[in-house]
Structure formats: C-alpha cells, structure tokens
C-alpha positions as CSV (number, residue, x, y, z in Angstrom):
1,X,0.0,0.0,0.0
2,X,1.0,3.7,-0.2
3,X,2.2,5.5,2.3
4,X,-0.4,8.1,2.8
5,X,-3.3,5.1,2.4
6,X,-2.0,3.3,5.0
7,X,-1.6,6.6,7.3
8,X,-5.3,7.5,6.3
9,X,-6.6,3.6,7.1
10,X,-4.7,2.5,10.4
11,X,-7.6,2.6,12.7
12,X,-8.1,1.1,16.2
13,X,-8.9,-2.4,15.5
14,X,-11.1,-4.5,18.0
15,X,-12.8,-6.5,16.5
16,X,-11.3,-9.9,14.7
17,X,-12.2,-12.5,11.8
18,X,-10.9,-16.1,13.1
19,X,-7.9,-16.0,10.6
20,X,-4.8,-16.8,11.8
21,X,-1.6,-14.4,12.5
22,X,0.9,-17.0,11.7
23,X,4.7,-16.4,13.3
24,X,6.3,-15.7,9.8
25,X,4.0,-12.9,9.0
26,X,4.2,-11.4,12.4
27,X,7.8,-11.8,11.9
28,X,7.8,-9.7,9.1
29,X,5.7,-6.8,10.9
30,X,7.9,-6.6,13.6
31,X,11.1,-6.9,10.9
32,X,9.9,-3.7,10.0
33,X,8.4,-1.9,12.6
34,X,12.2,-1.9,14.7
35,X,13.0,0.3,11.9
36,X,11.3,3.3,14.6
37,X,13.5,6.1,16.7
38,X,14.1,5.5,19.9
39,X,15.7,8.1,22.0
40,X,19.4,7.8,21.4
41,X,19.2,5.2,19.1
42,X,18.7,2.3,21.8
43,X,15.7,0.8,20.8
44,X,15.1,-0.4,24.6
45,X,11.8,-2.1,23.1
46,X,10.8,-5.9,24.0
47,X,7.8,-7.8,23.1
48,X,6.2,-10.8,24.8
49,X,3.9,-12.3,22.2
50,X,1.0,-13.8,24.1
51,X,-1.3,-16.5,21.9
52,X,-2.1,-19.2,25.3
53,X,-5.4,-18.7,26.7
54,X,-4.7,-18.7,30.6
55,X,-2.5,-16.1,29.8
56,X,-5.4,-13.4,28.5
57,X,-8.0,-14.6,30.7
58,X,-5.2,-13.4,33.3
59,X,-4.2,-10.3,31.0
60,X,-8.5,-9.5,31.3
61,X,-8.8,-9.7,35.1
62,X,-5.3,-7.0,34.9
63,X,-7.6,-4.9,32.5
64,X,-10.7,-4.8,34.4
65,X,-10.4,-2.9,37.3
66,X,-9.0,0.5,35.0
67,X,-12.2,-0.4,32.4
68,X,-14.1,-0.1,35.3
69,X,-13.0,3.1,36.2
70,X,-12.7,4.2,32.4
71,X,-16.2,4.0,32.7
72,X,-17.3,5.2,35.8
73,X,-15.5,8.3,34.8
74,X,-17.2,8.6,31.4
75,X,-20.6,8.4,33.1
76,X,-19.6,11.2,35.3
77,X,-18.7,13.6,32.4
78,X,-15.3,13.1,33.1
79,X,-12.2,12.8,30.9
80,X,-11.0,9.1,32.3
81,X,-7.5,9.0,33.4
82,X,-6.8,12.6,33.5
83,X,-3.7,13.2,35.3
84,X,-4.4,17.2,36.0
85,X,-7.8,17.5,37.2
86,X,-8.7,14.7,40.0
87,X,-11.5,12.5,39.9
88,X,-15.0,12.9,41.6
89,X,-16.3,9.5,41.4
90,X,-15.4,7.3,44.7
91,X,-13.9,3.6,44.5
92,X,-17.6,2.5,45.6
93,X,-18.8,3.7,42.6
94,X,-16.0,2.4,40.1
95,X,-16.4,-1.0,42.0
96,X,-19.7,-1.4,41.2
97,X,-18.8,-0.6,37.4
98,X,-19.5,-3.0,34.9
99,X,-16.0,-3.0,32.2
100,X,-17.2,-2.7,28.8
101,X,-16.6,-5.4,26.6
102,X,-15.1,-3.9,24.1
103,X,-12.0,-3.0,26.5
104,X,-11.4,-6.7,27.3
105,X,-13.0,-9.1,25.1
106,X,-10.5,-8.0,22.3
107,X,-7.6,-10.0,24.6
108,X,-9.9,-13.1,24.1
109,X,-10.6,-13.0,20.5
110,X,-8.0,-11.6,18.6
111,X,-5.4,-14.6,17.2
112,X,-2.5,-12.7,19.4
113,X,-1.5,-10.3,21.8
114,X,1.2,-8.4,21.5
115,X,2.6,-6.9,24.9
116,X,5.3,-4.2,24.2
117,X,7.9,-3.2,26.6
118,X,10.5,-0.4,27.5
119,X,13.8,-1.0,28.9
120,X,13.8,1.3,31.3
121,X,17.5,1.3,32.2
122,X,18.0,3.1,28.6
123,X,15.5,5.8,28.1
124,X,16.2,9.0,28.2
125,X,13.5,10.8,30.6
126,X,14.8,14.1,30.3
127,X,11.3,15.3,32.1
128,X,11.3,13.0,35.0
129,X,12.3,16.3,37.4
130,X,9.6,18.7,36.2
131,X,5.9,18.5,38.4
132,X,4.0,16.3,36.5
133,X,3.5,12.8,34.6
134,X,6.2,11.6,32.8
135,X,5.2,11.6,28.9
136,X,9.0,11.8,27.5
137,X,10.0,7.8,28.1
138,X,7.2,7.3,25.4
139,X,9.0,8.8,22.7
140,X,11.3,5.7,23.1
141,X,8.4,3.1,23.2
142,X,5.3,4.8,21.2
143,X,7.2,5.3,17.6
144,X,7.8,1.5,17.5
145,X,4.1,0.2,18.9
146,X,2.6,2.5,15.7
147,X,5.4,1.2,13.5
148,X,3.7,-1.8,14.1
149,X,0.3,-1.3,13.8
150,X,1.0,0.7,10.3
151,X,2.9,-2.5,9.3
152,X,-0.1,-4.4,10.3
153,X,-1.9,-2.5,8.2
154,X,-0.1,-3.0,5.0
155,X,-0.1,-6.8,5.7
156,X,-4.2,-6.9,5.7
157,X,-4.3,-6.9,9.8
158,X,-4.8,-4.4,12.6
159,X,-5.1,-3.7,16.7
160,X,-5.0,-1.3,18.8
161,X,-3.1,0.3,21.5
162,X,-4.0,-0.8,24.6
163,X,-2.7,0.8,27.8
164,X,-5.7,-0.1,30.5
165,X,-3.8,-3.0,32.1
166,X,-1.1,-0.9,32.9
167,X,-2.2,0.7,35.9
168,X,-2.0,-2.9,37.4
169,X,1.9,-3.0,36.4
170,X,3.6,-4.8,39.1
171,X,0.8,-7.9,38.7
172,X,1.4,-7.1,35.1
173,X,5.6,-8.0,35.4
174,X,5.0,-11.0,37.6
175,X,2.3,-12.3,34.9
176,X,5.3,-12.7,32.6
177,X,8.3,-12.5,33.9
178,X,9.4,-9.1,33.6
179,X,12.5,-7.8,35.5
180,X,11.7,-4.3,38.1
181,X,12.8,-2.3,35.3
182,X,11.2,-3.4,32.2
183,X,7.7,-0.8,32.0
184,X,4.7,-1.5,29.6
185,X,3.7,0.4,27.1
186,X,1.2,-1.4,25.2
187,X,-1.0,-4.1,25.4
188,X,-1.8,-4.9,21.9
189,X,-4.5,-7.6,20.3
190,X,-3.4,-8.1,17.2
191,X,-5.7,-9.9,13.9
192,X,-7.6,-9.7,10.9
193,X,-10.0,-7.2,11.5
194,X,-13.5,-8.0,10.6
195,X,-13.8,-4.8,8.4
196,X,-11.4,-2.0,7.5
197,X,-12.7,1.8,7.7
198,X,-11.2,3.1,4.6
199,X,-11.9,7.0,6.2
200,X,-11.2,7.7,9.7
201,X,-12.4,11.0,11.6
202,X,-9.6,13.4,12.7
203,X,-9.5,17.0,13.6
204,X,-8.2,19.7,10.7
205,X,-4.3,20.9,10.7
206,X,-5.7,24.3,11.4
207,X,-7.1,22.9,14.9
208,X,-4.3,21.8,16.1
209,X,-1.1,23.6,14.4
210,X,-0.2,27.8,15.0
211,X,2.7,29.9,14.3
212,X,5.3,30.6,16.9
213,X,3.2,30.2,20.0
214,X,-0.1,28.7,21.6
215,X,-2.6,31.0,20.6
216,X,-0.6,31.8,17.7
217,X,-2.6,31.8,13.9
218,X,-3.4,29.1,13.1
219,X,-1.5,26.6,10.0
220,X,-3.5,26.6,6.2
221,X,-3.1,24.9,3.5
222,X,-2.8,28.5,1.4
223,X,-1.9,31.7,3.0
C-alpha cells in the first residue's frame, strides 16, 4: 500500500475474523516496525507475544479494574484517566462498574496479543524532574508500537493500543516475567480485523497547528 493510504486507514482495531496471524507474518511486521526512533538510538523495546489462553484470561482480570473506572468516569462527564484534574467518582462507585466489553473481550478473541515493553534502564527521561507525569520515556516506546500497527496494516491486519492493564503494572511483570525495570507500554490484540474503515475521523491541521506560540494563527493549506 502507499504511504499516505495506509496513514489514512490504520484505525483502532477491536474486532477480529478467526484468521490466523501465523509467526512468519508477524515476523515480518515486527522486521519492520524496529525500523522506529528510539531516543538515542537504543531501541530499549521488548515484546512478549501472548497466543495461550490462561494467559489473556489473566491479561482480562489486569484490565478490568481500570475499564471499570474508564467508565465510571465517562458516566460522570469526566475525561477518564486525566492526570491534571482529579476525579469525583469514589472507588464505591467504580467497584460497582461493569468494564465494557469492548475494552477486554479483544484480549480473548484476537489470534495474538502483543505486549510491548521499554527497557527502562535506557530511556532518556529528560522530564522526569519537572511536576508532573512523565510523557518523554514514550517517545522511546510509542514510535515502534505504531510502526507496528501501520505495518499491520499493510499486511491486511490491525489492533489497537491498549494501555488499561497498565495501571495494574507490578501484577502485570510477575504475569510474565518481567525484570523491576522493564515498563509497559502497550498491550496490543493483534488480527484480521472484521472490516477495514477506509476513512477515519480526525481534527483539521488548522485545529491543532499555530505559528510561533499557543494562541498563535493558526497553519493553512494556502496563505
């Protein structure tokens, strides 16, 4: 595919067909998704590629408790997971929160899973001083998960970037076996998706883009 179509097409895939990933094509996806920047070059990235079933039913039960309050927080009119305004809903009420299926069946039903990791040992977190979360470290991590969903793409698959079971990290590591200094950046199901959107909806350049400062005009396609 061209570059630009498969840009344009890369959507969040959640859905699956029953087809197969086999090894040698996922082989190939990751042959060229390591081609990403990493922050000085040391492409701390690892992947454990998940396909055994006790494994996602235990990769499910990690995810739950952050669906849970995802949703809680949607309900509320909040933006879930915001890390500069706190949450008003209590843990009563995210306990008693259903998880949407959507945000965990995909760990069941696509043909792999895909979890991504950072060597934390040689990232560059040139932010990890300054009063607030830590977003830098992704730059090393984040390049490479897309690289692989875009080479996904090309090869007539998808999946998405999953982060929920994160916030369970430490269960997460002892799951499989990661050393205290190995983070995770993705969970990713990975398969044939059952359809492909051929036109996704994003914001226009001049929403987001300005000359020389925030506030600034803003970018056009013609002066």
């Amino acid at each position: 595919m061209e570059l630009y179509d498969v840009m344009h097409t890369t959507f969040a895939a959640r859905e699956f067909t029953d087809a197969p990933l086999p090894d040698a094509t996922l082989y190939r996806i990751l042959d060229h998704a390591r081609f990403a920047p990493s922050g000085g070059n040391r492409q701390g990235w690892q992947v454990i590629i998940v396909r055994e079933r006790a494994t996602r039913e235990a990769l499910v039960a990690l995810t739950e408790p952050a669906a849970k309050r995802y949703v809680a927080q949607q309900r509320a009119g909040e933006n879930p997971w915001n890390s500069v305004h706190p949450t008003a809903v209590d843990d009563a009420t995210i306990a008693q929160t259903s998880a949407l299926a959507r945000l965990t069946e995909p760990l069941l039903r696509a043909p792999v899973i895909l979890v991504v990791c950072v060597d934390l040992q040689v990232v560059a977190s040139t932010d990890q001083y300054l009063d607030r979360v830590g977003v830098i470290s992704g730059a090393s991590i984040y390049p490479f998960a897309w690289n692989i969903l875009l080479a996904a793409r090309h090869e007539g698959y998808g999946g998405t970037i999953t982060t929920l079971a994160v916030a369970q990290e430490p269960k997460l590591q002892a799951l499989l076996g990661l050393p205290a200094h190995v983070a995770v950046g993705a969970v990713m199901p990975l398969g044939q998706p059952v359809t492909q959107l051929r036109r996704l909806r994003r914001k226009a350049v001049s929403e987001f883009a300005r000359h020389e400062r925030w506030g600034g005009p803003a970018l056009r396609a013609e002066p």
